[in-house]
VEXPA-979666 format. One record per residue (C-alpha): x, y, z negated. Coordinates in steps of 0.05 Angstrom, whole numbers, plus 5000, padded with zeros to 4 digits. Each point is the difference from the previous one (the first is absolute). Layout:
! VEXPA-979666
XYZ...
***
This chain:
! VEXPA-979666
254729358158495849935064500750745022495250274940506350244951502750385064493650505005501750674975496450174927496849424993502249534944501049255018495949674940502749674926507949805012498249174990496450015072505650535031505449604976496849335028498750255066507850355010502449264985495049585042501850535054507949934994499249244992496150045070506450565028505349514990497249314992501549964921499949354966497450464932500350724977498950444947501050764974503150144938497050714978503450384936497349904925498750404952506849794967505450505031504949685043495549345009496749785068493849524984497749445057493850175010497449565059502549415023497749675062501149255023502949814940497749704930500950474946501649584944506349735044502950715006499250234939507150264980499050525063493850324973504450484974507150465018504550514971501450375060508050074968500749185016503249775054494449785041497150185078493750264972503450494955504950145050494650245035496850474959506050284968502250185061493350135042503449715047497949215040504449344991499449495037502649314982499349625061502549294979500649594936509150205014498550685008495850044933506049554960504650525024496750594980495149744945503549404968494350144936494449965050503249335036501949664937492950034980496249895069505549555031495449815061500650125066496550655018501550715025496150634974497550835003500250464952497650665029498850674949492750284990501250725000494950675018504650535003505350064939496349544961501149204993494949564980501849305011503749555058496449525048502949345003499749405052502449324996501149675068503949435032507250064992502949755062499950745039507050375016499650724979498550315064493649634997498850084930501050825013494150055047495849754945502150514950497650435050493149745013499050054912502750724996492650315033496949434946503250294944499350675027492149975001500549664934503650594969495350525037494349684964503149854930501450745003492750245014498349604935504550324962497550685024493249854987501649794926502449304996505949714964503649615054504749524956498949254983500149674929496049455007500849305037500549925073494249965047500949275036497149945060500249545053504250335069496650015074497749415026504649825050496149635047492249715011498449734932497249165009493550115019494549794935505650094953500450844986495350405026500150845004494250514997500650734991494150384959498650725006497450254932495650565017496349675046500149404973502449655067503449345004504749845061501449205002504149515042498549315022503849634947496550344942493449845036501849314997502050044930492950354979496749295026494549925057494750464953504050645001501850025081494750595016500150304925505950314977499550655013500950414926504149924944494549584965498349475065508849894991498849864924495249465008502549635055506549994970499049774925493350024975500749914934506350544998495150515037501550584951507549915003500050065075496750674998503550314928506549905040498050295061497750564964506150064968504749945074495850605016501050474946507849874979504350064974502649335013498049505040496349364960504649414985498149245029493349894991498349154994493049815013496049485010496349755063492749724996503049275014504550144941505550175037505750514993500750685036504750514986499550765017503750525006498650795017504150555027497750605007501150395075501750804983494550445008499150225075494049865030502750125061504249295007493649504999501549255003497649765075498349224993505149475018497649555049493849504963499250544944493750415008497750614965494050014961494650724963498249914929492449774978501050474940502350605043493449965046496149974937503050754976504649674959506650305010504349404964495949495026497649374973505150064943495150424951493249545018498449574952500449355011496549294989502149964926508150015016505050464975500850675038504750674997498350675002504550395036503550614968499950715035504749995047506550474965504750065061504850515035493650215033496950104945494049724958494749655050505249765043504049294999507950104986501049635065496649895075501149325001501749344957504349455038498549314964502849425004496749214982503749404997496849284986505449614978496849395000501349415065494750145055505150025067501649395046507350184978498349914923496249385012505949615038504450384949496149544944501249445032508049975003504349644941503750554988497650524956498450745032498450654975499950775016501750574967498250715021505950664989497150134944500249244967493449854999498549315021495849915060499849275024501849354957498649345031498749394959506349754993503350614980495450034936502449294977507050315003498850604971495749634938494750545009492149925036500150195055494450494984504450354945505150155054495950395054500750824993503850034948507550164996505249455009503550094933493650044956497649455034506249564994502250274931506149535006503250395069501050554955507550014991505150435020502749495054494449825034497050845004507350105036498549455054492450264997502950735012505349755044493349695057496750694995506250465013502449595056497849615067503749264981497449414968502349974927500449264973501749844928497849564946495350084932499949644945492049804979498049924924496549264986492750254986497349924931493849845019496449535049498750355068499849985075507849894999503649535047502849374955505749505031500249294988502149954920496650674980505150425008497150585034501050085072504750555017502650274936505550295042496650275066502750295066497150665021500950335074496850685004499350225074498250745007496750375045495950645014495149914945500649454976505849524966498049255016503249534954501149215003500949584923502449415013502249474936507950014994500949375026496750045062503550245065498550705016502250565049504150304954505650275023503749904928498349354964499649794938504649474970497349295000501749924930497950664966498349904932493349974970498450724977498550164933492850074985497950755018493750164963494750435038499850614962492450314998499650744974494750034944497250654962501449714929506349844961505449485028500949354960506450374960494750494975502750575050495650395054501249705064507150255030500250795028498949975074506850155030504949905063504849664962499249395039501050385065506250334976507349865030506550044961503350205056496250625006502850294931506149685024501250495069496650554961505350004940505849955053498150665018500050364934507050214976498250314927496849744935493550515008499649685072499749234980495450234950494950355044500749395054497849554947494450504979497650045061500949255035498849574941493850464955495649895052502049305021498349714937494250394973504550404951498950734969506850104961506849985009505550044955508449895013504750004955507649995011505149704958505650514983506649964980499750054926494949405003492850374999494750055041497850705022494450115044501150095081493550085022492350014985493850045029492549924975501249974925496450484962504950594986506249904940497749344982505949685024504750504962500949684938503049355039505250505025507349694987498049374967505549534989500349265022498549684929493750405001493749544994496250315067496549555058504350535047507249794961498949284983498749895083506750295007503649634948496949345017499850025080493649824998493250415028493750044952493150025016493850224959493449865025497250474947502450584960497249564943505349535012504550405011499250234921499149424976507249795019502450704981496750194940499850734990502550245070497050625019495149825059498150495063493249725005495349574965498249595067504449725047506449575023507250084998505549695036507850104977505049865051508049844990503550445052506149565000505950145057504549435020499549814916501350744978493750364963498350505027492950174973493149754999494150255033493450174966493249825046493550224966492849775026494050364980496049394991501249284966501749625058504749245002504649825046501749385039506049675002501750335078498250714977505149874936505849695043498450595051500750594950506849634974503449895064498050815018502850114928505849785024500150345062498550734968507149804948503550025050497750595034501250364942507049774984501450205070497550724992504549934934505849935043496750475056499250564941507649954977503250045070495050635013502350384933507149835023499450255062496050584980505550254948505949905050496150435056498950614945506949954988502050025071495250515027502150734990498350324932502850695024500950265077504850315023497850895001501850525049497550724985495850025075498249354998494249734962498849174996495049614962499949235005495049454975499649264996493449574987501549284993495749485031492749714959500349305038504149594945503550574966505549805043504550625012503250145070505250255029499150725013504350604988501250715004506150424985502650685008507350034994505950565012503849995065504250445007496650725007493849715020494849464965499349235031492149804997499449295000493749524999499749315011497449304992502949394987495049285030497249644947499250084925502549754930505750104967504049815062497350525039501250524941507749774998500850115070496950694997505250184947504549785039498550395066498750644955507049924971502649935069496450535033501750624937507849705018499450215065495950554994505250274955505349985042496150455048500349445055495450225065493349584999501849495048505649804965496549994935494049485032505749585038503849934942494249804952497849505049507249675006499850004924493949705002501649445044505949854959496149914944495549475025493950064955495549725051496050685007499850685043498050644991497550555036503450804980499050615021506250434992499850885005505950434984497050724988503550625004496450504945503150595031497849895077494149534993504149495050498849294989503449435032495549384991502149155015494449464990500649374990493049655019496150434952493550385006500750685040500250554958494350654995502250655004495050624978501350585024498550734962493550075045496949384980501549645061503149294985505049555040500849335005507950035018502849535059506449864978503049485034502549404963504149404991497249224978500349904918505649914960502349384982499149655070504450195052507550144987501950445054493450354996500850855025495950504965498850605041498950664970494950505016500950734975494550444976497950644966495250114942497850814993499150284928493649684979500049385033498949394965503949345021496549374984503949344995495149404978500349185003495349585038495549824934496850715006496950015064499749195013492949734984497949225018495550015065502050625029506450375044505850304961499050625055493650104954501950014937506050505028495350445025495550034940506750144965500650565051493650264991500450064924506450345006497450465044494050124958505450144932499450655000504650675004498050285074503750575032505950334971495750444952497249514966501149634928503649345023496849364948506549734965502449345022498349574943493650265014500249865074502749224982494449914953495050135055503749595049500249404963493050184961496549435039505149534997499750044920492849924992500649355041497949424958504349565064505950305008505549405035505250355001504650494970500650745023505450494993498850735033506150565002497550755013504750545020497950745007505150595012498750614968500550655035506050494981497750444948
***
């Protein structure tokens, strides 16, 4: 942020150049490897990358975008407002399998909330090397907490002076800090200050502008023609546009006088003009020609000898009209093409060489190299690795690609290399095969740059993983070229989408956690839609009397899917005959798709359609509807792709079948076991609840009961481990045990060491905790045992609430000759008695002793002060209790709360 977002009441500038400088200034806090900050959308529940730094976009595609309900650091993180840290590639697979299956590389990483006051805006997020222990992982958090701080302080001034601060679009990709001196003659750095129109240079960009532009570049316009003549105009339209926001330009390629290549790129630097950039050693600063004429914006609005020239816009700023959006615009130029010593002995070795930069673009290629690759060498330089060498776009070599930028070892595997169709500057062996049709690559990372070594198959590398001798010749691979006009089947060249970047076992560890039907159904909404470029989503299941109803839907347009309610299996439907057949259907065209099905109602006149089997272990259990909203084909890997996940998402679903049944069963046998009716006393009044768990639907093992003994009333709570119909058996069990004892009037020690004995016996394999309090109505005297369970709260009639100290014995169920001890205790007319399980006042990330004193604090707050006054009825007083709790959308576990008040004599 470089101290300008920190200054009270002034706002920081458009969010593009905010966010770019929080991450170039965490990357430089904790030595990153990349970074980013995902920002919320205008979708609700949805964070949106919106930069990324050090890494190529196009690679990380299926992170551009989070629900913050999925299991993943980043979410985590905002949910939560709260840091994770991740500090090794173990640590992530223990807590994040989703995140490791799909970046299975060896790196640790920061996810730190972007807050300003209650609000949340987005989480800062570094990558790093994953080889730190967690204590010195921790001091790193520390150093990006200020980061994100600032970066919250100023994303909340723009959202108090008017602007929207969410994301929806793509993410800004820029390249990270440079981490050391840059070779000199190869990028050189300048920094322009538009309203004077003054140009700050090093030495390297000096020697890049040639031996003519040494004493002369001093404005905006002296920069333009030294660097690319011809491409003047551009130069200054994009530094124009740096200047006045909201984003920063993308990579600008130009061309030198020689012909050459140069790329630039701009950043814009806040807007203090209190933080000027002092030359490095060799640079020199330089006044513009146009500003000692009067001209305020310099040569940039003179015309020229015949060439093309801008006129600059008013200024429309945070200071206002007349006045440049920012102080100061850091640039960047990089020549690309061989000039060093290093470059020139580089083009000399047999092996071939070349450089990629963090964000993929290609920076050096040596002779050599370009016979491997079958491209000129000219067509390589600045421009991005896979849309230079369409062929290296697959899925297996972007993981080995991704693999060199998110970690610090060599990566060494092989690629297979399509015979070219033409003639060209390829390497041929003796008998015209071409040379290298399997090659060896070794990609060596560092800083900022990846250095990689192609070497032909056969020839001895330093891999550290061969290849076989005798691997087979590959299959001819044909370079795919994108084109704006139809495809030789007569379709529109294939939707852009991540399909190729997706892994199965993603869905995989993302359907192991999702117990129900509507779960597998939103995992597949939300991991496989975007994946492959799809809109809609349809899944029916396969009931018992042999129809198929629908489960779930998403993006069709509203009761069109009705009338295919309940069809039966010898209906003549794309959706049934999948089923029926085992086999998945694909339509590359909704005018295919009716020509096969005459007369089937269609959705949409444009489009494609793919019908999947959802098949489990041979047993139907559905078929799954995908719907693309334009005509798109697919290859033979996307096809065997979606059928394998079909078959993944079956049996998902026939396990939440299964998962379903077991939680009805258990659900009906713990109504029938907790109490429909408890037991009354004329002073005494009781009111009990129970709210079952939202995780799963899985039902627990808590209870309540109120039950005779002898002239008094037992109040009983407790809570059996685990859940499931185990856990519900067990509780009946204990209940039945407990109202046996209670009923013989047995003292509360006796009844706790006796239900533990019984419990042991037993041998289900689980414990519980109880809470055990025989109340005499006539005297207020309570004797109380516990067995391991929360302490109970105690209001009294002045408002004034107690959290009791009885003392306690372990749970039942673990300890045979276990002792209970009893504590004795008095509740006054008026008092309420509050016995409650640990699922009301546990929350994840924070101290039971906190959610027991917001408990406290709520009863306290219940109402009916001083003797005089109207006490709320206890229903009541439960409903506010456990009012949070039942809003909850995440509620893990089950609660059961018990409420005793006596009434006064009357």
């Amino acid at each position: 942020m470089h101290g300008s977002a920190e200054r009270e009441g002034r706002v920081p500038g458009p969010p593009g150049t905010v966010l770019t400088g929080a991450v170039a200034d965490a990357l430089r806090a904790v030595t990153g490897l990349a970074g980013g900050v995902y920002l919320r959308s205008g979708a609700p529940g949805e964070l949106r990358l919106s930069v990324l730094a050090g890494l190529p976009g196009q690679l990380f595609r299926p992170w551009w975008r989070l629900t913050v309900d999925r299991p993943f650091p980043a979410a985590d993180a905002f949910r939560t407002r709260a840091p994770v840290v991740l500090a090794d590639p173990a640590e992530t697979m223990r807590r994040y399998p989703q995140l490791a299956a799909g970046l299975p590389f060896r790196f640790g990483s920061l996810y730190v909330p972007v807050l300003d006051g209650e609000r949340t805006y987005g989480v800062l997020t570094v990558l790093r090397a994953g080889t730190s222990p967690l204590a010195e992982a921790m001091p790193a958090r520390d150093r990006l907490g200020p980061i994100a701080d600032a970066l919250g302080a100023a994303l909340g001034a723009l959202e108090r002076e008017g602007a929207r601060v969410v994301w929806d679009g793509e993410p800004l990709c820029v390249r990270p800090p440079v981490a050391g001196r840059p070779p000199r003659g190869r990028a050189g750095r300048f920094t322009w200050d538009p309203a004077a129109d003054e140009l700050t240079v090093d030495a390297t960009l000096r020697a890049l502008a040639g031996p003519g532009a040494r004493g002369g570049l001093r404005s905006a316009r002296d920069l333009a023609e030294a660097l690319a003549p011809d491409d003047g105009h551009l130069v200054l339209a994009a530094l124009m546009e740096a200047a006045s926001g909201p984003v920063p330009p993308g990579l600008l390629r130009l061309r030198s006088a020689e012909g050459g290549r140069r790329l630039l790129e701009l950043r814009p630097h806040g807007e203090s003009r209190g933080e000027p950039h002092e030359p490095a050693h060799g640079e020199s600063r330089g006044k513009s020609r146009g500003k000692s004429r009067g001209n305020p914006h310099g040569s940039a609005h003179e015309e020229s000898r015949g060439e093309p020239h801008v006129h600059a816009p008013p200024w429309e700023g945070p200071a206002g009209p007349g006045a440049p959006a920012y102080s100061l615009i850091h640039g960047l130029v990089v020549d690309p093409e061989p000039g060093p010593p290093a470059d020139g002995a580089a083009d000399l070795l047999p092996d071939g060489v070349f450089a990629f930069d963090r964000l993929g673009l290609l920076t050096y290629v040596n002779p050599r190299a370009a016979r491997l690759l079958g491209r000129p060498r000219q067509t390589l330089l600045g421009r991005q690795l896979w849309e230079a060498v369409p062929w290296l776009d697959r899925p297996v070599y972007e993981d080995h690609i991704r693999a060199s930028l998110l970690s610090e070892e060599p990566v060494h595997f092989q690629v297979s290399r399509p015979r070219p169709d033409a003639p060209g500057p390829v390497a041929r062996a003796e008998g015209g095969r071409a040379e290298g049709d399997w090659l060896t690559l070794s990609l060596y990372p560092g800083p900022d740059l990846v250095t990689c070594r192609i070497v032909p198959l056969g020839q001895v590398a330093e891999t550290a993983e061969g290849a076989p001798a005798d691997a087979p010749a590959p299959a001819t691979v044909p370079t795919v070229v994108p084109t704006a006009g139809p495809s030789a089947s007569g379709l529109p060249p294939a939707v852009v989408s991540t399909a190729p970047l997706y892994r199965p076992i993603v869905l995989a560890i993302a359907l192991t956690e999702a117990l129900t039907a509507r779960q597998v159904s939103e995992v597949v909404m939300r991991e496989l839609l975007p994946a492959f470029g799809g809109g809609r989503l349809a899944i029916y299941l396969l009931h018992e009397d042999r129809h198929l109803y629908l489960a779930w839907e998403h993006g069709f347009p509203s009761g069109f899917l009705r009338p295919f309610e309940g069809v039966a299996l010898d209906a003549r439907l794309p959706g049934v005959e999948t089923l029926t057949s085992g086999r998945p259907l694909f339509f590359e065209s909704m005018h295919k798709l009716a020509a096969l099905y005459p007369g089937i109602p269609l959705d949409a006149t444009e489009g494609a359609r793919a019908f999947l089997p959802l098949i489990a272990s041979g047993r139907p259990v559905g078929s799954c509807i995908l719907g693309f909203d334009r005509e798109r084909g697919f290859s033979d890997e996307e096809r065997t792709v979606l059928t394998a996940l079909a078959g993944l998402i079956a049996q998902a679903l026939e396990r939440a079948r299964r998962y379903e049944s077991e939680a009805a069963l258990a659900r009906g046998l713990q109504e029938a076991l907790l109490p429909h009716r408890l037991s009354a006393h004329p002073r005494v009044e009781t009111a009990g609840c129970y709210l079952p768990g939202t995780q799963g639907m899985d039902v627990g093992g808590d209870w309540y009961d109120v039950v005779d003994a002898g002239e008094g009333l037992a109040l009983v709570i407790g809570d059996v481990q685990g859940h499931g119909v185990q856990a519900a058996a067990t509780m009946g069990q204990l209940r039945s045990a407990v109202r046996a004892f209670a009923l013989g009037d047995h003292p509360p020690g006796e009844v706790m060491s006796s239900t533990n004995r019984l419990l042991i016996d037993l041998d289900p394999g689980q414990f519980a905790s109880c809470c055990y309090i025989r109340l005499d109505p006539l005297t207020g005297l309570a004797r109380a045992a516990r067995a391991g369970h929360p302490q109970p709260l105690l209001r009294h009639p002045d408002g004034r609430t107690d959290v009791l100290d009885l003392p306690g014995g372990v749970v039942l169920g673990v300890a045979p000759e276990a002792e209970y001890p009893v504590t004795e205790l008095r509740l006054e007319p008026g008092a309420v008695l509050a016995l409650y399980t640990d699922g009301l006042v546990e929350r994840a990330g924070h101290d039971i002793d906190e959610g027991i004193g917001a408990l406290r604090t709520a009863l306290t707050l219940a109402g009916g002060r001083g003797a005089s006054a109207q006490p709320p009825s206890l229903p009541g007083v439960a409903g506010l209790l456990t009012d949070r709790a039942r809003r909850a959308a995440d509620r893990p576990d089950d609660i059961a709360l018990l409420l005793t008040r006596l009434r006064p004599y009357s």
